[in-house]
Structure formats: C-alpha cells, structure tokens
C-alpha positions as a printed Julia matrix, in Angstrom:
83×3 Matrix{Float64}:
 49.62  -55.9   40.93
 53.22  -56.62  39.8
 54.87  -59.63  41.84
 58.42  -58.13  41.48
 57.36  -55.27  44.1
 58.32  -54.58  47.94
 55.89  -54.98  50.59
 54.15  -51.17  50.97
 55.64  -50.35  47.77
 51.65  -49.95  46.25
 51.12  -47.62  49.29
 54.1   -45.91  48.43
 53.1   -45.2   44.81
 49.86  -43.83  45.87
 50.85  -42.12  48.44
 53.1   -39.66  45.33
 49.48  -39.39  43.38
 48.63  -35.41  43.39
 44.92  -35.96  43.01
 42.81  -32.31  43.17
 41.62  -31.2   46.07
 37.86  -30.75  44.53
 38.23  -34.36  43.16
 38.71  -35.82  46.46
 35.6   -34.3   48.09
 33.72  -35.0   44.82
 34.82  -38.92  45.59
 33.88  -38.62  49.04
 30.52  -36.94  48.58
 29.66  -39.72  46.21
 30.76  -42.53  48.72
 28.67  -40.96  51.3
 25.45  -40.72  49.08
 26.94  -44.54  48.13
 25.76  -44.03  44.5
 29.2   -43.72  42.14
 29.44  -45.45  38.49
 32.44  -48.28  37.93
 34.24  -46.59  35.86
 34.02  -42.86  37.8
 35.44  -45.47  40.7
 38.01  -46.72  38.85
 39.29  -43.12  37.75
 39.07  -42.19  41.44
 40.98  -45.01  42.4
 43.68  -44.61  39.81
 44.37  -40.86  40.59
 43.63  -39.95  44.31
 46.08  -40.03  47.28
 44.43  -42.48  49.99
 45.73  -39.86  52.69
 43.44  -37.19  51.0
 40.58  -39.12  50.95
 41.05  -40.15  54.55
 41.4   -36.41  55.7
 38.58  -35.09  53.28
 36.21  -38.34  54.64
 36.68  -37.43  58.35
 35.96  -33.27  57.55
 32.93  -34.63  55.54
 31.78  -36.85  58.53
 32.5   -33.69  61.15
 30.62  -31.64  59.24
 27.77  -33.9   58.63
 27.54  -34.6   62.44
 27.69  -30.77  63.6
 24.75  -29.99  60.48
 22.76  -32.71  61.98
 23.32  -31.78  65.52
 22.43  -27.86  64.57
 19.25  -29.2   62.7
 18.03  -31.07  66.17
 18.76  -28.12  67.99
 17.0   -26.19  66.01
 14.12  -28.42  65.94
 13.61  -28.83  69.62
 14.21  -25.21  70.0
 11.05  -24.5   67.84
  9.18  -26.39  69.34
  8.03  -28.16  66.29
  9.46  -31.3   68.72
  6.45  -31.05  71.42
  3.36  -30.63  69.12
C-alpha cells in the first residue's frame, strides 16, 4: 500500500475493478468449501470488486440455507426421520 494515498482511496480503486460475474461465484464457492490455492487468492484479490463478492456471498448463503431447509423437509416428510 502506497503512503501518499487518501483514506478510502484503496476502497475506491477496488470498488472500479470489473471482475466477471462467473469469477466472483467461482471465488465464493471456493471460500465456502474453504479450500482455495495462494496464488488463485491472490488473483481473486487483485481483480474482483469487494461489492460483488459481498452480493454473490449473501445469494450463495440464501441459497444454501433454502437447499438445506428443502432437504429437511423432505426428509421428515419421508419419513426416513421416524424409523
């Protein structure tokens, strides 16, 4: 990190990165599995937008919670629960 910078100006210059859409739910499916390689990190870190990730980590976690929800449902429903 530079010293001649504004406060927020790192933020600001990720902020402008135009990372692919794919990419960023690559990233986050790796980070929810919590196996990634340094340097696949580093890239990751280098060229996606923070916001992205944030939006594309809290659609991962929805989804996650509604598949396991529908898999307990399911479950209890078949009565595979009571045997």
């Amino acid at each position: 990190m530079s010293d001649d910078l504004k406060p927020g100006e790192d933020l600001k210059r990720a902020m402008r990165r135009k990372g692919s859409l794919l990419g960023t739910f690559r990233a986050v499916a790796w980070s929810f599995f919590g196996v990634r390689q340094g340097s696949g990190h580093e890239e990751d870190v280098s060229q996606l937008n923070p916001l992205h990730v944030i939006v594309a980590g809290v659609i991962v976690a929805a989804m996650f919670v509604v598949g396991l929800i529908l898999l307990v449902r399911w479950v209890v429903s078949s009565g595979a629960a009571m045997n």
